[in-house]
Structures are given as structure tokens and as C-alpha cells.
C-alpha positions in Angstrom: 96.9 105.8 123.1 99.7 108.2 123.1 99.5 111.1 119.9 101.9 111.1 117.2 103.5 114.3 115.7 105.3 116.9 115.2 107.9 118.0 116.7 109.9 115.2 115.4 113.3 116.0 117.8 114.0 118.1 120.5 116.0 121.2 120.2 119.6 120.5 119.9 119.0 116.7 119.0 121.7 117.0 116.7 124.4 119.2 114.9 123.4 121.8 112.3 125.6 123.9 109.7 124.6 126.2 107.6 120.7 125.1 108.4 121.1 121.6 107.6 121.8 118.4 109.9 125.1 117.7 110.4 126.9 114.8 111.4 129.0 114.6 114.0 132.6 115.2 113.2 133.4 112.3 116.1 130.8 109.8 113.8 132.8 111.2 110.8 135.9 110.0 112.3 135.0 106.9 113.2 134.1 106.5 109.5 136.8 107.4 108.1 139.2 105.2 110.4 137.2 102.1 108.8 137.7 103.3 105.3 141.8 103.5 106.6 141.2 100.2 108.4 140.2 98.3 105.4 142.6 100.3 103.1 145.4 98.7 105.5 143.6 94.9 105.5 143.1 95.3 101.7 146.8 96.9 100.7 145.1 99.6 98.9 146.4 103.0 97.9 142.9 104.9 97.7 138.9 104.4 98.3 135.8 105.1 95.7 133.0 105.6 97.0 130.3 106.3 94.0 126.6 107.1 94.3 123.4 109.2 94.7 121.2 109.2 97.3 118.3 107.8 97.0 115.8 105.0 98.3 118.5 102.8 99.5 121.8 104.3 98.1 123.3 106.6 100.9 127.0 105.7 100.3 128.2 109.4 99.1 126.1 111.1 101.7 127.3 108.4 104.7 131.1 109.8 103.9 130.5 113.3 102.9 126.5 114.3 104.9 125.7 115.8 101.6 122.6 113.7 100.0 124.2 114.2 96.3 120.8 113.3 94.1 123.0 112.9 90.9 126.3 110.2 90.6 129.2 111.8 92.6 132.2 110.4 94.0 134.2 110.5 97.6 137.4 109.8 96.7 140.2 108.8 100.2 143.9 109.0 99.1 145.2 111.1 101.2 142.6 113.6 103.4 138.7 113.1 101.9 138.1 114.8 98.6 134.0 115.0 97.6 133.6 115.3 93.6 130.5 116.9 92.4 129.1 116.7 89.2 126.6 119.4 88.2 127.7 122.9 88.6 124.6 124.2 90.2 124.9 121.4 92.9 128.2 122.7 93.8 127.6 125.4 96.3 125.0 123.6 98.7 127.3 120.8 98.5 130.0 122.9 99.7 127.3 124.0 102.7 126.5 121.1 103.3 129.5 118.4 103.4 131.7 117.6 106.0 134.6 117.1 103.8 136.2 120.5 103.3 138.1 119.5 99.5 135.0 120.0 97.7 135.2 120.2 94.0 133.2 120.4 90.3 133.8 117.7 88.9 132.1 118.1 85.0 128.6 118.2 83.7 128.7 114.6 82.1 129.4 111.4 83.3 131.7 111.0 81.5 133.3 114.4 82.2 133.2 113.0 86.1 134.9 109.6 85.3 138.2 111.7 83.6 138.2 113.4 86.5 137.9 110.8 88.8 141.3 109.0 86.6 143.0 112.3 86.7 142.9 112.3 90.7 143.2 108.5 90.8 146.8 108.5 88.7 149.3 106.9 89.8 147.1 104.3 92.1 147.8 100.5 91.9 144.8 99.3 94.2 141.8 101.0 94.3 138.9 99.9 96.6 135.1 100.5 95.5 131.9 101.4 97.1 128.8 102.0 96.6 127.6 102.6 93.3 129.6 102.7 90.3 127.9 102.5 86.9 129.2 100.7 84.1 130.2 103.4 82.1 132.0 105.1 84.8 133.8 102.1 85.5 134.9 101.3 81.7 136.6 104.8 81.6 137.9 104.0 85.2 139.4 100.8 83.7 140.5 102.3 80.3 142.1 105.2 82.1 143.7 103.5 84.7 145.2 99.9 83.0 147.7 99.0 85.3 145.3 99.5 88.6 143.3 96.5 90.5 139.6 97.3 91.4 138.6 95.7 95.0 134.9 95.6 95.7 134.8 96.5 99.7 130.8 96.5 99.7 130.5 93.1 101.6 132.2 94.8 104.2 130.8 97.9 104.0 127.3 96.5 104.5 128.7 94.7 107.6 130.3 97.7 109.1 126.6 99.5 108.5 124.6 96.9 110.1 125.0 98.1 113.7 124.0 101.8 114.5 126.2 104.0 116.8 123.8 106.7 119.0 124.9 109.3 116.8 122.9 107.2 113.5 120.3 106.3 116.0 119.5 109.7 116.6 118.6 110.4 112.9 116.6 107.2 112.9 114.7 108.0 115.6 113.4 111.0 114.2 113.0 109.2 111.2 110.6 106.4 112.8 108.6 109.2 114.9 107.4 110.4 111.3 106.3 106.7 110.6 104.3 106.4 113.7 102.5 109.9 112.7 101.6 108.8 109.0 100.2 105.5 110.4 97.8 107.6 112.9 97.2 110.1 109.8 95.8 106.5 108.1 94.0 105.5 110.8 92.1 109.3 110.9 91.9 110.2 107.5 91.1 106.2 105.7 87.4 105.7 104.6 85.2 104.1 101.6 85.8 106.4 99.0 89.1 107.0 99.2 91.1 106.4 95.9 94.5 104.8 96.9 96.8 107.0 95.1 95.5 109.8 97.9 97.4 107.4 100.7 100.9 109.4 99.3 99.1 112.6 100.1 98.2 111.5 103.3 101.8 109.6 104.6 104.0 112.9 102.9 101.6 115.4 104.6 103.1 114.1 108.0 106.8 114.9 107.6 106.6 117.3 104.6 108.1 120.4 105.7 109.8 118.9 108.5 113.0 117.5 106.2 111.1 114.2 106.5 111.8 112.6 103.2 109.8 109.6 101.5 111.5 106.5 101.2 108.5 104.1 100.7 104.8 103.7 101.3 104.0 101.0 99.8 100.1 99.5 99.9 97.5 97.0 99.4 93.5 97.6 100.0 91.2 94.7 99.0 88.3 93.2 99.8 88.5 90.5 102.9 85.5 89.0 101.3 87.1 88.1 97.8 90.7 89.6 98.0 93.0 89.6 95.2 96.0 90.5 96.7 98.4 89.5 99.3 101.4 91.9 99.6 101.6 95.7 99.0 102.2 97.3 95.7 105.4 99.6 95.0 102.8 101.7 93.7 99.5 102.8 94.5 97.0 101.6 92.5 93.7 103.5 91.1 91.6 101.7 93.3 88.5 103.2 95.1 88.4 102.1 98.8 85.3 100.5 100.1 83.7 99.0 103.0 84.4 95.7 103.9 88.6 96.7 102.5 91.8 95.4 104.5 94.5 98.4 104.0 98.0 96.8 104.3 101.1 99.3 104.5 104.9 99.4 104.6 106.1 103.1 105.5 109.4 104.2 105.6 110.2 108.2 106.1 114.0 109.5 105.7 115.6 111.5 107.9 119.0 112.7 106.9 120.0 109.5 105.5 118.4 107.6 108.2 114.7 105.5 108.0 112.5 103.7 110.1 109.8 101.0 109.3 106.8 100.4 110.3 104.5 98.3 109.0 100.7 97.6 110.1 97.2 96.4 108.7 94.3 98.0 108.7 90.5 97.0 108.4 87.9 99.9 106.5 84.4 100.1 107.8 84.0 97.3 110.1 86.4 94.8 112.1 88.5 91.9 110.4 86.4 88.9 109.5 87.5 85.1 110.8 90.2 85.0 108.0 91.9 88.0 108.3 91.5 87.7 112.4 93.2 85.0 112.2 96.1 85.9 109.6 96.8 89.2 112.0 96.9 86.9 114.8 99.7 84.7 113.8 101.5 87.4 112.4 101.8 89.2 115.9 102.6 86.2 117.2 105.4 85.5 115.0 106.8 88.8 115.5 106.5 88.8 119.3 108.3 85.0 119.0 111.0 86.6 116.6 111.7 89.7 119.1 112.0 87.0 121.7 114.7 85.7 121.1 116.4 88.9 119.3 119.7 90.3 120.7 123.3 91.0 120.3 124.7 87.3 119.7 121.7 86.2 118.6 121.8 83.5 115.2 120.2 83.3 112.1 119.1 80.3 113.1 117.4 80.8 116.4 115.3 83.3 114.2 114.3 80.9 111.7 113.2 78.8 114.7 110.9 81.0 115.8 109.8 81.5 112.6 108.7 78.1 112.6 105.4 79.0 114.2 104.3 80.1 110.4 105.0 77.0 108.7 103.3 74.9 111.3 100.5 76.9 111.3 99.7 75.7 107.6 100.5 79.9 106.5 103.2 80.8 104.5 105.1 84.5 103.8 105.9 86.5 100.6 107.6 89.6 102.0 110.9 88.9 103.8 110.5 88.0 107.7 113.8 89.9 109.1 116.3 92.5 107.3 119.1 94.9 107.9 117.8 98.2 107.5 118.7 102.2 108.2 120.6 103.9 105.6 120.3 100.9 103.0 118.7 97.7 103.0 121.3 95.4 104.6 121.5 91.2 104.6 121.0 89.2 106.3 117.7 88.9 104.9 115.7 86.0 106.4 112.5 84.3 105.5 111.4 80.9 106.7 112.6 77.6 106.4 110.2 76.4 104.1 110.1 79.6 101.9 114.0 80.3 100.8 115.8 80.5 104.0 118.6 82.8 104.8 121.0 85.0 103.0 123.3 83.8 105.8 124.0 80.8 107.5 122.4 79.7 110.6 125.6 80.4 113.2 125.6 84.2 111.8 125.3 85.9 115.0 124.3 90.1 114.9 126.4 92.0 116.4 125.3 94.7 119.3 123.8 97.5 117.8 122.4 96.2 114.6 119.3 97.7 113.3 116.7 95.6 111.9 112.9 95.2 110.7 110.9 92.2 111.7 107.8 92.1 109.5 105.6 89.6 109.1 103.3 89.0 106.1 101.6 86.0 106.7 99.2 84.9 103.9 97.0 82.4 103.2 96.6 81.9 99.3 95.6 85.9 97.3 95.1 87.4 101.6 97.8 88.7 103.4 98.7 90.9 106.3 101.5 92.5 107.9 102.9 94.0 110.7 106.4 95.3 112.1 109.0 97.6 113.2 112.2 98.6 113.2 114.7 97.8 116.2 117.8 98.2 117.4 119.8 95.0 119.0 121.4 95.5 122.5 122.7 93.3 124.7 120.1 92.3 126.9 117.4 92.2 123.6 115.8 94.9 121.0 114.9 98.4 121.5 111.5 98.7 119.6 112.3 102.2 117.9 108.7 102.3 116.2 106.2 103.2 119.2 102.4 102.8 117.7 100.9 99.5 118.7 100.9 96.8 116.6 97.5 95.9 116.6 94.8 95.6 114.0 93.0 99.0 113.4 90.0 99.4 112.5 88.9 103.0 110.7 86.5 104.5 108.3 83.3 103.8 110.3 80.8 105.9 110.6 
């Protein structure tokens, strides 16, 4: 098997100002003629784009490539205008963004929000995205009477679901550090291990390499007598033993940009006939799902292959399919017997949409998982996650 690591990219894999990733000004365009694109469809005089970045909030740094970590605003009227709230964030946003009106725009929220109606006067159809708190958007309301509000974020999570090779670049990188923290698991997992080291162990990967966590989420149990069927959010203080299945969902951020990868694990010895044949089906299922995954592809030939859960008597918990890269994007699918689809079944995905297919089949309190994030062409997927999907077995002697 191939090794996973560092170095993440190759040299001159993508722009950099100032010593930070950049992107492309030819990406920015194209960004900015969909904000003017749906400013035309809409009639709309301006665009707000609100939010920090964080887990799955990228909105400010998609329009601006600086990852603001407290509430700030984009604001397209006339030429992009990035508002920054917090004085000391001003100057690495000024490093940092693409936008070249960069501006302080107060200490407090509230502060912000005046602003925001100050720069906003005069407008009589303002489109939204992103996040926009409540409070902001009272003051936006109070300060701005005779103004109509259009949410555009149905459209912008379309416009997000397909990845240009600019995007893809960043996710790339992005998944490479997801392959390396799953092979840091399989070396470094043994009895003994308290769970809450797993962070230590996934972050060591891409730490100092601008890697950012998203989300390692976990499970260990015993196959004997487990309890527990789906990974926690958070790691429990669990000691773990011999005899353990390990489940994990890892996603690292790159610039804005994740993968996800998602694979089981056995501790001490090999899986026993229930969790054999759990991890079987769920490859299965995924292989049937990839199958039939391409540009064009439907919701409903999806849930059809899905099918092969169901009639195996198994059911899931965790969505089955998702939008992913830069937020977590519908459609979201499960299976026919467990909630459907977000969308109907003649949704078809467009070329270039990145997903995650991820099984976790379970059978009562077991469960198991595996998956990976792809990119939709149009003669099928491009797997971006590269460590096999097969069951690993670690922490023997």
C-alpha cells in the first residue's frame, strides 16, 4: 500500500500572497459574475453576504479568501467592499483578501450592523447570504424600512455544489491530509488508548501544514456487546480495548476546502461474523452507489442502489450521500425506507459536483462505515480520497 503524508501539494499548486493561499483572481471572477448574475435575475440593487468561517460556514471567505473567524460582511453594490469587525483582524485581512475595499467595520455587532445600513442606504432590494444573525438583521430591518430582503442561499448552495479545478485543487490537498490521519490511526491505535488522544493523533497529521480540523468524529466499542452505532461529535473518555471496532468520520480543511473520508477499524484482532458482515454490505453499497454516480445522474437511481441495504434486512443512521466541500450542501440522501431524499427523484447533479458517499450500515446498537469524497464527471466519479476502503485491523501485538 502506497504511504500517506506530507508534502500535501506540489510547489506552485496554487497562488500565494503575502504567505497565504490565494485564490485565483480568474475563480474570483467567475464568482463575482454569479453574484451579478443573480442580482440581474433577482432585480436587486446590492448583495450581503454575512458569516465566519467555521465548520461549514465559508460564505465571507468564498467571496473575499480571507477565513474571517468573527461575523463580517461582503457587501456587492458597486465593486466588492469586505467589512471587518474587530480592529486587530483588520490588517491580516487586508493581507489576505482578494477584495481590495477593505474596511473596519466596529468592535460590536451592533457597531457592524450600523455600518452595514450606512453603506446599504439608499438600496430598495437587498439579496442575503450566508449567515446573518438575528440581531444583525433587526438593525438591518430597523435601519433600512423601505428595503426588501431576498434570501439567495438556495441558489447559492446550488451554484456551490459543483467544484471548478481551481476548488478542486484546495480539496485535494485537503483529502490527502485525510488519507494521512487514517494511516496515523491505523499505526498509532491500540488497547489502552483513551479516545480523546484520537484528536491528538488526526491534528498531528496536518498541524503545521495549514491543514485545519473540520471534524473527527468517533465511535470505539466492543463488537462483543457494543453500545453504539454511529460516531460521537465528541470524543468520549473511553479506554480502548481488545476486542474494540473504531469507527471514524474525518474531515481536514484546506483553505476553505475539505475532504471526507470515512473508514472502520477493528483493535486487537479481526472483525467478528457481525461486524464482517456489516462492513461487507456497506462496501457493497458504496461500490453500487459509485456505480451508477455521474454528471446526469438522479436522486433516484441513487436510492435504487441503495436498495441493497433495505433488502438486506440492515438499516442506516448517518446520511447515505451529501453535497460537500466548503459547506455541507443538499441533496442529502438516505434510503427509501429511512427518510428519503431532500430532493426529488428526477434531481439530476450537475458535472462537477462534489459529494460523499458513506455508508453506515447498522444492525440494532452496531454500526460501521465507510466512504469518500468524489467529484462527478461525465463519464462517472473521481474518487478524491485514495486509502482503501477496506476494514483494518490494528493494535495487535
Amino acid at each position: 500500500m502506497r504511504s500517506f503524508g506530507p508534502p500535501y501539494w506540489e510547489p506552485d499548486a496554487f497562488e500565494q500572497a503575502n504567505g497565504f493561499p490565494r485564490y485565483p483572481q480568474g475563480e474570483m471572477d467567475r464568482r463575482y459574475r454569479w453574484v451579478e448574475s443573480v442580482k440581474a435575475e433577482h432585480d436587486l440593487d446590492a448583495v450581503l453576504v454575512g458569516g465566519a468561517t467555521g465548520p461549514l460556514e465559508t460564505s465571507v471567505q468564498f467571496f473575499s479568501n480571507w477565513p474571517s473567524q468573527v461575523q463580517s460582511y461582503v457587501l456587492f453594490r458597486d465593486d466588492p467592499l469586505l467589512l471587518v469587525r474587530l480592529w486587530n483582524h483588520l490588517p491580516d485581512a487586508e493581507r489576505i483578501s482578494v477584495i481590495d475595499d477593505v474596511r473596519y467595520g466596529g468592535d460590536t455587532p451592533a457597531d457592524q450592523s450600523e455600518e452595514v445600513v450606512k453603506l446599504l442606504g439608499g438600496t430598495r432590494r437587498i439579496g442575503l447570504i450566508g449567515v446573518i444573525p438575528h440581531g444583525d438583521y433587526n438593525i438591518l430591518m430597523a435601519g433600512l424600512p423601505d428595503a426588501t430582503f431576498v434570501d439567495l442561499n438556495r441558489a447559492y448552495q446550488q451554484f456551490r455544489l459543483a467544484k471548478t479545478d481551481d476548488e478542486m485543487t484546495f480539496v485535494r490537498i485537503a483529502s490527502a491530509m485525510g488519507d494521512a490521519a487514517i494511516e496515523a490511526l491505523a499505526r498509532q491505535l491500540r488497547p489502552g488508548i483513551n479516545e480523546t488522544e484520537v484528536a491528538r493523533i488526526v491534528e498531528d497529521v496536518y498541524l503545521g501544514h495549514q491543514g485545519t480540523n473540520l471534524i473527527h468524529f468517533s465511535l470505539t466499542t466492543q463488537m462483543d456487546q457494543p453500545d453504539i452505532c454511529v460516531p460521537h461529535q465528541y470524543h468520549p473518555d473511553r479506554v480502548i480495548e481488545a476486542g474494540d471496532v473504531f469507527v471514524t468520520e474525518i474531515s481536514t480543511t484546506f483553505w476553505g476546502y475539505s475532504g471526507q473520508i470515512l473508514r472502520t477499524f477493528t483493535i486487537g484482532s479481526g472483525p467478528n461474523e457481525r461486524y464482517r458482515t456489516l462492513h461487507e454490505l456497506a462496501v457493497q453499497a458504496y461500490e453500487d452507489i459509485v456505480g451508477v454516480l455521474k454528471a446526469g445522474a438522479t436522486i433516484g437511481e441513487v436510492l435504487d442502489a441503495a436498495e441493497i441495504i433495505s433488502r438486506s434486512g440492515f438499516d442506516v443512521w448517518d446520511d447515505l450521500v451529501h453535497g460537500f466541500g466548503g459547506a455541507y450542501l443538499p441533496p442529502i440522501v438516505r434510503t427509501r425506507a429511512n427518510r428519503g431524499a431532500t430532493h426529488p427523484d428526477d434531481f439530476a447533479y450537475p458535472d462537477g459536483t462534489l459529494l460523499v458517499v458513506q455508508p453506515n450500515v447498522i444492525d440494532g446498537s452496531a454500526g460501521v462505515q465507510v466512504g469518500n469524497v468524489m467529484q462527478l464527471t461525465a463519464d462517472g466519479v473521481d474518487v478524491i480520497q485514495k486509502y482503501p476502503t477496506e476494514l483494518i485491523v490494528c493494535g495487535g501485538d
